[in-house]
N, C-alpha and C positions, 0 to 999 in steps of 0.2 A: 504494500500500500504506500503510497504516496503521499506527500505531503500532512500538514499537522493530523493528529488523530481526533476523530469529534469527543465534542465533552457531551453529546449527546446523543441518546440511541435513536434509531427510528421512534418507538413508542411511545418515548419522552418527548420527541419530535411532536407526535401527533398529539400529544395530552395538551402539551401547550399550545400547540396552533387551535383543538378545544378550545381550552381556556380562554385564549384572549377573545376567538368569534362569540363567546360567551359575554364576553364583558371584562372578563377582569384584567385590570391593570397589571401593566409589564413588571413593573417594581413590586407586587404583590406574587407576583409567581416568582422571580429571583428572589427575593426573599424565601419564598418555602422549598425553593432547590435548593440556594446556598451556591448560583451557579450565575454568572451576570447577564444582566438584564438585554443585551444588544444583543448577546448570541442567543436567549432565545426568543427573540422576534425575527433573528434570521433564520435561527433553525426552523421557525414558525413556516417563513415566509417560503422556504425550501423542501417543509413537508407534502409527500405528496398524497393530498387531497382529493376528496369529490370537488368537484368544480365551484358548487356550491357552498361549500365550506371554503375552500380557497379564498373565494373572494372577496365574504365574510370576516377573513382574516387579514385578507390586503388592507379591506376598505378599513379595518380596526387598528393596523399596525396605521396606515397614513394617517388617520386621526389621532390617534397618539403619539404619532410622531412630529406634527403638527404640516407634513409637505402639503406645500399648494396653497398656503396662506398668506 
């Protein structure tokens, strides 16, 4: 394998990308991994989804990230 090793598994991938289309905030889920908060809204954003959640999580990382304002 190539390059860094993820600090996330897929299913931790997909719990959080959950999570956020859920609502809850990014700093609230690094807080209860213990794991920081940017990699996983990337892991989020990199999990692969139904479509429909996908985009749920898009449209909820960009709002919380605040792009486009």
């Amino acid at each position: 394998m190539r390059g860094r090793k993820p600090i996330y598994s897929q299913e931790e991938c997909l719990d959080i990308a959950q999570r956020l289309a859920s609502g809850e905030s990014p700093s609230a889920i690094s807080h209860a991994t213990g794991k920081p908060r940017t990699s996983g809204i990337q892991c989020a954003k990199s999990a692969r989804l139904p479509l429909a959640l996908r985009e749920q999580v898009l449209v909820a990382a960009v709002r919380l990230l605040g792009v486009g304002e």
